[in-house]
C-alpha positions in Angstrom: -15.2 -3.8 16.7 -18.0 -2.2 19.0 -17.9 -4.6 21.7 -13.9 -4.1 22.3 -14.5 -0.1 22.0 -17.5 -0.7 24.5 -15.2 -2.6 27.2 -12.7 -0.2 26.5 -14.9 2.6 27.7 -16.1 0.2 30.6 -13.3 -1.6 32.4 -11.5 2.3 33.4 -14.8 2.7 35.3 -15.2 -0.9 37.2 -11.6 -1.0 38.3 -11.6 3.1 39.5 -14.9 2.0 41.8 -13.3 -1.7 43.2 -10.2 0.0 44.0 -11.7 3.0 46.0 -13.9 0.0 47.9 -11.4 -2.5 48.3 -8.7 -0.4 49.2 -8.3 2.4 52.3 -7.5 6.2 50.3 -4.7 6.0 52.2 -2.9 3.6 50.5 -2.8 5.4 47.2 -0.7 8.0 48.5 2.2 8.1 50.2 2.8 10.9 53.1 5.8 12.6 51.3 5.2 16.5 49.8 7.3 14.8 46.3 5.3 13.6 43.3 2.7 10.7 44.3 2.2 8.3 41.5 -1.3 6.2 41.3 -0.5 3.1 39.2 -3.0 1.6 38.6 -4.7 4.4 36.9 -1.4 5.8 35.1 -1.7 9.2 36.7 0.5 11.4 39.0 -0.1 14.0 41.7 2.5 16.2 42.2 2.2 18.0 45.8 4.5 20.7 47.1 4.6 22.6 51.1 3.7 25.7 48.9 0.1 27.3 48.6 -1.1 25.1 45.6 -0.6 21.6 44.1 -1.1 19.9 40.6 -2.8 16.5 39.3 -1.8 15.4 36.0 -4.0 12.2 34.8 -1.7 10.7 31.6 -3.3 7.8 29.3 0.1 5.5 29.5 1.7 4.7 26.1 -1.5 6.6 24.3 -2.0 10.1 24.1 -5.4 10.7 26.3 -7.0 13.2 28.1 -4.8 15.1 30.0 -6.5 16.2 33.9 -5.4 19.3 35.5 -6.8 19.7 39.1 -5.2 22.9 40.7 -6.2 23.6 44.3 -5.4 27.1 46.2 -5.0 27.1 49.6 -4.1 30.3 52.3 -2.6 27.8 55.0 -0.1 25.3 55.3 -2.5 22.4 57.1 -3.5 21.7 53.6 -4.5 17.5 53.9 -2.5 15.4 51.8 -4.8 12.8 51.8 -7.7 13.2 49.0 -11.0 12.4 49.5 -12.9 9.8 48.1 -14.5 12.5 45.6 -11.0 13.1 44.3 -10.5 9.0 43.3 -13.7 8.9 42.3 -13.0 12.0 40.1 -9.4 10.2 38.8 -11.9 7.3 37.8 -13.8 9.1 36.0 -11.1 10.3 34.3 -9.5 7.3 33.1 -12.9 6.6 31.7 -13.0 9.7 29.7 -9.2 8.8 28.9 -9.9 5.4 27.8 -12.9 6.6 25.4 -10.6 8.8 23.6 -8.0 6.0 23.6 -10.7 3.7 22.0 -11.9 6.0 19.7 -8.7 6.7 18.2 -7.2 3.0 17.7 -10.5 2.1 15.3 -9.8 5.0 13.3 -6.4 3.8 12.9 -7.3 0.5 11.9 -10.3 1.8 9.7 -7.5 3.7 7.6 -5.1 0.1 7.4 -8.6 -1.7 5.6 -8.6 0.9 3.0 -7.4 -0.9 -0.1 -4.1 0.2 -1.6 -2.8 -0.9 -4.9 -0.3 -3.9 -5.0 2.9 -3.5 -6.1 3.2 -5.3 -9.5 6.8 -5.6 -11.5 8.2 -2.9 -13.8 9.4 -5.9 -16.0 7.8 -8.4 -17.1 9.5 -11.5 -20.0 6.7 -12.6 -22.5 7.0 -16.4 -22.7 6.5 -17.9 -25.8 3.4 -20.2 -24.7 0.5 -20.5 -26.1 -0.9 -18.3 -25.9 2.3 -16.4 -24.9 1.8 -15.6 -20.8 3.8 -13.0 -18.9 6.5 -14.0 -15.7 7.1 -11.3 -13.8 10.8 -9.8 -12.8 11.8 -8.8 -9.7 14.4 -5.8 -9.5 17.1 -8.4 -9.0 15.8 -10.3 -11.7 15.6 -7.5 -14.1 19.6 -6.5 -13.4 20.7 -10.2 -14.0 18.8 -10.6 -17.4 20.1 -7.1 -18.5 23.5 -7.9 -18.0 23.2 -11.6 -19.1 22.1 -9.6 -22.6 25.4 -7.6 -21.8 27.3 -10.9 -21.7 25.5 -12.0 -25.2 23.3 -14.6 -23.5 20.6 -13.5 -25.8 16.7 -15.0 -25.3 15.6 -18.5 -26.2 12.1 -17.9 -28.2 10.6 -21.7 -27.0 8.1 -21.8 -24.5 9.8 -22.2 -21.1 8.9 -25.7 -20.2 9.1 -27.1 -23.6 12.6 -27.3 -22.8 14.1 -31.1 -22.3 16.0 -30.2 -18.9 15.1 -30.3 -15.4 12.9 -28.1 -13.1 15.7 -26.2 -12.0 16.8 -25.3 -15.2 13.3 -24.1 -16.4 13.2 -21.5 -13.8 17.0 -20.4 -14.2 15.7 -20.1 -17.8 12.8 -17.9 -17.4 15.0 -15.5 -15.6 18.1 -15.5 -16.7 17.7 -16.2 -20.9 18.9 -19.2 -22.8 22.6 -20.1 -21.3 21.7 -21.2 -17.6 18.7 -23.4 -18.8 21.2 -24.8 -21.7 24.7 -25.4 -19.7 23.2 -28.2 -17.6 22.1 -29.9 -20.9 25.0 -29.3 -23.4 28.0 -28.6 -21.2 29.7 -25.2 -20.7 32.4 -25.7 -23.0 30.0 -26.4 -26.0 27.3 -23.4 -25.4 30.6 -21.2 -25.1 31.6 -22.3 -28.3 28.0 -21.7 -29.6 27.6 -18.1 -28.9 31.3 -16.7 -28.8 34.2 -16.4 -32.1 34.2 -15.9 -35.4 30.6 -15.1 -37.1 28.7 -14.7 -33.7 26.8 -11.5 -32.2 23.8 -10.7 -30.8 21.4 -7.8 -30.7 19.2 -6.3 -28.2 16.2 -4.0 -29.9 14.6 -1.3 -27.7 11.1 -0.2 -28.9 9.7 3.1 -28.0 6.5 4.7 -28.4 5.6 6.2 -31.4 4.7 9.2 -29.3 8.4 8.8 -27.6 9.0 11.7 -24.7 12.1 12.1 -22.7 11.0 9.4 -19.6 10.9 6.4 -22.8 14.8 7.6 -23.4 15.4 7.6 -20.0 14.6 4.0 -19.6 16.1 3.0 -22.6 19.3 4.4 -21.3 19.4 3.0 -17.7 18.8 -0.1 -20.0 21.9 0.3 -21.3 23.6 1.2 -18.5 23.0 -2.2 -17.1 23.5 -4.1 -20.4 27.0 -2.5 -19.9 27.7 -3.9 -16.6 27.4 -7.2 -18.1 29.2 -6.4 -21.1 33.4 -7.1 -21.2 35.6 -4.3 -21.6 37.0 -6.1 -24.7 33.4 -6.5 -26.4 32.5 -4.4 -29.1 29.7 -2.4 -29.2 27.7 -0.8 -31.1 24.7 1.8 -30.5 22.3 2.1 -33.5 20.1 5.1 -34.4 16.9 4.4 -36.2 16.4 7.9 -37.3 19.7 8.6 -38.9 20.4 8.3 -42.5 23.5 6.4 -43.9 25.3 9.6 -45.2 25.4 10.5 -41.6 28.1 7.8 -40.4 31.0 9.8 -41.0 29.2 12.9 -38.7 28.6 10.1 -36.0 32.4 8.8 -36.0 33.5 12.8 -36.3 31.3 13.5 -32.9 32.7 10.2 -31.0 36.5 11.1 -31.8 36.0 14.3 -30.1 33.7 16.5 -32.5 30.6 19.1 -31.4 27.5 18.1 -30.0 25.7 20.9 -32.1 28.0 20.1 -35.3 26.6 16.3 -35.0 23.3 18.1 -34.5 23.3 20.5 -37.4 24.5 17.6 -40.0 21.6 15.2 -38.7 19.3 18.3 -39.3 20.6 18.9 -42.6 19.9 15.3 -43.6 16.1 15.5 -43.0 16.3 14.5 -39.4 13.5 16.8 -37.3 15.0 18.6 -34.5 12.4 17.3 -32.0 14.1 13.9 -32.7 17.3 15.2 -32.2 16.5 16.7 -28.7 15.0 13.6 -27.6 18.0 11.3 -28.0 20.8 13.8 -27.6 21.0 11.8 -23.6 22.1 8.9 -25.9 24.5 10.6 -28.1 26.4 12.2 -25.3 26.2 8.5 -23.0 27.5 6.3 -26.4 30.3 9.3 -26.8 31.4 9.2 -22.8 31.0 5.0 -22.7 33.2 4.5 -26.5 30.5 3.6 -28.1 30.2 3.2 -31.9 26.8 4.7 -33.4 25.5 3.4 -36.1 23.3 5.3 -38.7 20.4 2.9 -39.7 18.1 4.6 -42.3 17.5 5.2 -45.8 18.1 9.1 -46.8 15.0 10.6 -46.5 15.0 11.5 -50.3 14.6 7.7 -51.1 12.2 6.7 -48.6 9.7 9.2 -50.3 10.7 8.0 -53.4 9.5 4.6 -52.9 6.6 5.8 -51.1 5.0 7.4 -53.9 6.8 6.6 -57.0 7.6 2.8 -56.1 11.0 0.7 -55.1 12.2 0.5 -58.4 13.1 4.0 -58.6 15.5 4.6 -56.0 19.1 5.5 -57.0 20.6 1.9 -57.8 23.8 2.5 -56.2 22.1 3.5 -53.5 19.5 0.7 -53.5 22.0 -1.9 -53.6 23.4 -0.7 -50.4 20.4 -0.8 -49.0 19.8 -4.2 -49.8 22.1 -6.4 -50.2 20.5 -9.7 -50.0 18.2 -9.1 -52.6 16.9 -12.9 -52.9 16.1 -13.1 -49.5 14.7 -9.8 -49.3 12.2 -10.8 -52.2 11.3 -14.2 -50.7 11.0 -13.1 -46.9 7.8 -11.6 -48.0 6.5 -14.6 -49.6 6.9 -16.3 -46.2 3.4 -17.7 -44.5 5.1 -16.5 -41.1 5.5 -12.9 -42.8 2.8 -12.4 -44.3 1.2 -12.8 -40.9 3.4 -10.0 -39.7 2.5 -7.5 -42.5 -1.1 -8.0 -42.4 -1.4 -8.3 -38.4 1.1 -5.5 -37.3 3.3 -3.8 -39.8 0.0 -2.4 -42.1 -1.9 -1.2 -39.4 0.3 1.3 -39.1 -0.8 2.7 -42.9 -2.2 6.4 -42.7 -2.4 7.9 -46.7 -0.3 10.5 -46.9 -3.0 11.5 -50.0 -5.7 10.1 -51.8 -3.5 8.7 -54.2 -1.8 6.8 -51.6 -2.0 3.1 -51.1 -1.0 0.8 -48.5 1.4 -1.4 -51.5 3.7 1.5 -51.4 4.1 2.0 -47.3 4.5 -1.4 -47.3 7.4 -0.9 -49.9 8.7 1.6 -47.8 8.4 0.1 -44.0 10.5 -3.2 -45.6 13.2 -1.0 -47.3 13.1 0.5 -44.1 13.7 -2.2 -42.4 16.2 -3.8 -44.5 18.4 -0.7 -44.1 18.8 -0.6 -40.6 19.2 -4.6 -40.5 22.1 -5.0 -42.9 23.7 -1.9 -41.4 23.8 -3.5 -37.8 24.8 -6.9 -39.8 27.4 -5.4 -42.0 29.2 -3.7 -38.4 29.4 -7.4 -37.2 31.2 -8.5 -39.6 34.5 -8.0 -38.6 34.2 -7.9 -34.8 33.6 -11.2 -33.1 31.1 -11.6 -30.0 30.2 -7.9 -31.6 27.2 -6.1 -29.4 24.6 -4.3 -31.0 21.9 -2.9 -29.2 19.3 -0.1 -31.0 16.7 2.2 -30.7 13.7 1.7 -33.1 10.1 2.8 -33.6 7.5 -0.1 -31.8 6.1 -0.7 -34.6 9.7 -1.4 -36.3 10.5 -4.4 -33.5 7.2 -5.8 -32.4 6.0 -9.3 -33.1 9.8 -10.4 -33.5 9.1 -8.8 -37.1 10.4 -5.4 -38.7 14.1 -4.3 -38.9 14.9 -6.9 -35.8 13.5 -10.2 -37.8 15.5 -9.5 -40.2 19.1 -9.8 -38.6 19.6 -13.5 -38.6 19.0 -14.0 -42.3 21.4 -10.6 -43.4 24.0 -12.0 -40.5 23.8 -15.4 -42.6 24.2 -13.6 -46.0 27.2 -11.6 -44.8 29.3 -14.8 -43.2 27.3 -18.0 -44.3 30.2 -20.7 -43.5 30.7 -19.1 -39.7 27.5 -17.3 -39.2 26.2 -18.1 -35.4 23.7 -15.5 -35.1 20.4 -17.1 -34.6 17.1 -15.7 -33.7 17.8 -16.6 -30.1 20.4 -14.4 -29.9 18.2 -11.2 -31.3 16.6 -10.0 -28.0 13.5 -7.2 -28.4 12.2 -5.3 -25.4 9.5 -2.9 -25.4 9.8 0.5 -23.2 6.8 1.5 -21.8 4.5 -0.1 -24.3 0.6 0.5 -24.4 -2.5 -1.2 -25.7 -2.8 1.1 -28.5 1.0 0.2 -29.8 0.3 -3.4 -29.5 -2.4 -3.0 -31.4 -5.0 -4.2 -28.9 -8.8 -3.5 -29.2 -8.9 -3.5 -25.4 -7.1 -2.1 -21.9 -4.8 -5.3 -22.1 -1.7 -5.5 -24.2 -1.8 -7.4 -27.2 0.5 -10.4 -26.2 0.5 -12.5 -29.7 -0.8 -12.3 -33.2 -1.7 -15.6 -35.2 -4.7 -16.9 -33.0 -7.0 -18.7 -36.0 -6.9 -22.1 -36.5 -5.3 -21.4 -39.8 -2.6 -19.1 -38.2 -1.9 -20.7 -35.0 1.4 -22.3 -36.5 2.7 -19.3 -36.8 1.6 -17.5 -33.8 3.5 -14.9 -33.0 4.4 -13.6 -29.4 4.7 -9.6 -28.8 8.6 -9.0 -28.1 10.9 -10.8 -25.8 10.5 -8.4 -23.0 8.2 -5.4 -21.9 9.7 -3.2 -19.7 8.3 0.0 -17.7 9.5 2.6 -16.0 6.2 3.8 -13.7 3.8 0.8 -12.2 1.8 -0.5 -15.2 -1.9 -0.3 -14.2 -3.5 -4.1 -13.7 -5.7 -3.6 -16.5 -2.6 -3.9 -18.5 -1.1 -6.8 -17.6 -2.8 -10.2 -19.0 -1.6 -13.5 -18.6 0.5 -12.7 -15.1 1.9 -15.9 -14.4 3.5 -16.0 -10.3 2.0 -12.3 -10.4 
């Protein structure tokens, strides 16, 4: 860098002194009174009949030092011809000039070496390796596997090249979800017939923050507004609210066939619903209402939940219990399962803060599974009668992560409801994360937690995160482990 600014500053001065040697003064300028231009030194003279003349020295393309000679005269036999002072002094010049025009270019390149930070992905799928790794989505990427979740493509939870197909297919998969990987392999005809008709829907599960604030809706409802794009005008659709109890369904149907915004408001209030909640998603009330969307009420009453969080399952209203849970076998022997049980211990009772001293982590358990259960076989029970049915819903992050929670329970209620057509799979139960952090993944460190189940012991059942994390500012690098083609 200093030897080009030192011929910089040099090679004005050796060419000003050949020229004036080489060359008669004369030939510079020509004997005209118009403007005299020196080339080779990127200056002008301008020269009039009258009293006084100008020289104007400009640095070419670059902004230099600027050379104002102004010479008065009281007669008219002024000589046009300068001396060899006057080249000597445009030399000199052009040094200056090309000093300043050195100077300025390292600066320039001094500020390009800063470093910046590099752009990284808003959205990134979490493939289910192991351990689970991260492929990043480009903007064009992230529309396509949004509306492939609108078409009810769902997301394939094997590892991406486990899959028995070709090359080509493993990297349609890990963008575009489970049908382009499979169509190759089983034929269009037959994966059409696999996730369409009778006793088929899918679900896409949105997670936010425990801390939610209005940019976490916001992304979840430009989410939706690409899900939709995908989705068929024909499809039905449904838009399910974690926070709102099951005697509010006939208030939601009132508000979409034309009812009050602060009627739907004041019932949701009344049912134990805080009105900071209802602020933050009234965006998605007013979109499901404009788009015909049907909005689903998802939780226990509030009465209940307390109930069994300090007096025990076993005494909520039975009426009410039993439409709560419906599949009661499967309820009791879900959490007997090995892959459960990782679940509860390694997410869902973290979560446990004692509401007292008499409270134990037994009864939030009891109450984060009836929760659960209740907003499961509500989504399952609108499926029912509405083949290729859509479903997506807003949860809690701790509700939806590690593919446990109300979402894990959907393909085991769908079953239940319809078990001679049931097609709903855990496939076709997609779970994406807005704007999660390390804390809500329940990471020790600055990296989100990708996986639970990483013992010897547990490794069978590992775990991965949720299908999808999704952003809707830069995530900081510190975040992001496991980047693969980052």
């Amino acid at each position: 860098m200093k030897t080009i600014m030192i011929m910089r500053v040099i090679r004005p001065i050796i060419l000003s002194f050949i020229m004036v040697i080489i060359h008669p003064v004369e030939s510079f300028f020509s004997s005209s009174s118009q403007c005299r231009t020196l080339s080779i030194f990127h200056t002008t003279r301008c020269h009039s009949s009258s009293s006084s003349y100008h020289m104007r020295l400009r640095s070419g393309k670059r902004k230099g030092l600027q050379l104002l000679m102004k010479s008065e005269s009281n007669n008219d036999d002024t000589d046009d011809n300068p001396s060899r002072r006057d080249v000597i002094s445009i030399g000199l010049a052009s040094s200056i000039t090309g000093v300043v025009t050195a100077l300025g270019p390292s600066k320039a390149v001094a500020e390009s070496m800063e470093p910046r930070a590099a752009i990284r992905p808003f959205a990134y799928r979490v493939d289910s390796t192991i351990p689970p790794t991260l492929l990043p989505l480009s903007a064009n990427q992230e529309r396509s596997v949004m509306s492939g979740l609108g078409k009810g493509l769902g997301t394939e939870k094997t590892a991406v090249f486990a899959d028995k197909v070709t090359l080509n297919n493993i990297a349609q998969k890990s963008v575009f979800g489970t049908i382009d990987a499979v169509r190759t392999v089983l034929g269009i005809k037959e994966v059409e017939e696999l996730n369409s008709g009778v006793g088929f829907a899918s679900f896409v599960a949105m997670g936010v923050p425990k801390r939610a604030v209005d940019d976490d809706i916001l992304l979840g409802k430009n989410l939706l507004e690409l899900i939709m794009r995908g989705r068929s005008k024909e499809t039905p659709m449904g838009l399910g609210l974690y926070f709102a109890p099951l005697s509010t369904q006939s208030a939601l149907k009132t508000f979409l066939a034309g009812g009050n915004l602060l009627t739907l408001c004041d019932e949701l209030a009344k049912a134990g619903v805080s009105m900071e909640t209802i602020d933050l998603y009234k965006p998605i009330l007013n979109y499901a209402k404009s788009n015909n969307l049907d909005l689903l009420a998802m939780s226990p009453e509030v009465e209940d939940v307390m109930t069994v969080r300090l007096d025990g399952l076993q005494n909520v209203n039975s009426d009410r219990r039993s439409t709560y849970v419906m599949d009661s076998e499967g309820f009791v022997q879900q959490t007997a399962d090995p892959k459960y049980r990782l679940y509860s211990d390694r997410s869902l009772l973290k979560d446990f803060e004692p509401l007292n001293e008499d409270d134990q982590p037994g009864n939030f358990f009891a109450e984060r599974i009836l929760v659960h259960e209740t907003g499961a076989t509500a989504l399952a029970r609108y499926t029912c009668d509405k083949p290729d049915a859509l479903v997506a819903f807003f949860a809690p992050m701790a509700d939806v992560r590690f593919m446990g929670g109300t979402s894990g329970r959907l393909p085991r209620i769908c079953k239940y409801l319809n078990p001679v057509m049931n097609k709903v799979s855990e496939n076709f139960v997609t779970t994406v994360l807005l704007n999660p952090s390390a804390e809500e993944t329940l990471s020790l460190s600055r990296y989100l937690r990708l996986e639970i189940g990483t013992s010897p012991k547990d490794i069978q059942y590992q775990t991965k995160v949720a299908d999808y994390l999704w952003f809707n500012k830069m995530p900081k690098v510190n975040m992001i482990p496991r980047l693969m083609n980052g």
